[in-house]
C-alpha positions as CSV (number, residue, x, y, z in Angstrom):
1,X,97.0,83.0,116.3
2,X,100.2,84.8,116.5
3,X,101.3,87.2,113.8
4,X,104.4,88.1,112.5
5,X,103.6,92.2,112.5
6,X,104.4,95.0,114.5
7,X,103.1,98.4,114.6
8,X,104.1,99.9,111.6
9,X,104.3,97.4,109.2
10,X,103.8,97.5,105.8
11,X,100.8,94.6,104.9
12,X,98.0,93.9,102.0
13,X,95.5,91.5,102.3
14,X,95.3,89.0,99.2
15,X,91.4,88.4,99.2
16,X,91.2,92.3,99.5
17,X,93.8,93.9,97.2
18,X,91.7,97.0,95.9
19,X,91.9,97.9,99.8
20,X,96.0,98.9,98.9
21,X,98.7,98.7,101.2
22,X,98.0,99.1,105.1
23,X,100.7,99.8,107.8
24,X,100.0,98.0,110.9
25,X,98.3,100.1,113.7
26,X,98.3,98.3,116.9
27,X,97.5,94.4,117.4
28,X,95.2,93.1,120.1
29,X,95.0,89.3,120.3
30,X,93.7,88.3,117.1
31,X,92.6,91.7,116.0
32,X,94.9,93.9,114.0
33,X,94.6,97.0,113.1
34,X,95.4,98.8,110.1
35,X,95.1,101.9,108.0
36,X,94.7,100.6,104.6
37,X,95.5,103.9,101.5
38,X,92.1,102.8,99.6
39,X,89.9,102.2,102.5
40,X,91.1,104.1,105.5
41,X,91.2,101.7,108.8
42,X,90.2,98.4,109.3
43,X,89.9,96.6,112.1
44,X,91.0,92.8,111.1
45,X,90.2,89.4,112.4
46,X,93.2,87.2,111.9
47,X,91.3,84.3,111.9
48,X,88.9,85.0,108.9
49,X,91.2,88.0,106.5
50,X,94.9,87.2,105.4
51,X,97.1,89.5,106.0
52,X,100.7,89.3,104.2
53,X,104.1,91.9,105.0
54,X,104.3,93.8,101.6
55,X,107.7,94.3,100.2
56,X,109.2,95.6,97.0
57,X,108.7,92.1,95.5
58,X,104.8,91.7,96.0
């Protein structure tokens, strides 16, 4: 899977939203990592969570 993120991206994750906004830590592969204000870091599996960019329009 390839995603459209770098480090330090802004991103939410629609199945997840009480997690809050995340900016991008580093991605590996499929695995992206990111510090999320609600639920401190997660390390994500692109193939099973969605991740979206957040902008002023989400």
């Amino acid at each position: 899977m390839i995603f459209d993120f770098e480090p330090g991206d802004k991103v939410f994750s629609p199945q997840h939203k009480n997690w809050g906004i995340g900016q991008v830590q580093s991605i590996i592969k499929n695995k992206v990592t990111v510090n999320f204000q609600n639920v401190g870091k997660k390390v994500i599996n692109g193939e099973n969570i969605i991740l979206k960019k957040f902008n002023d329009k989400n």
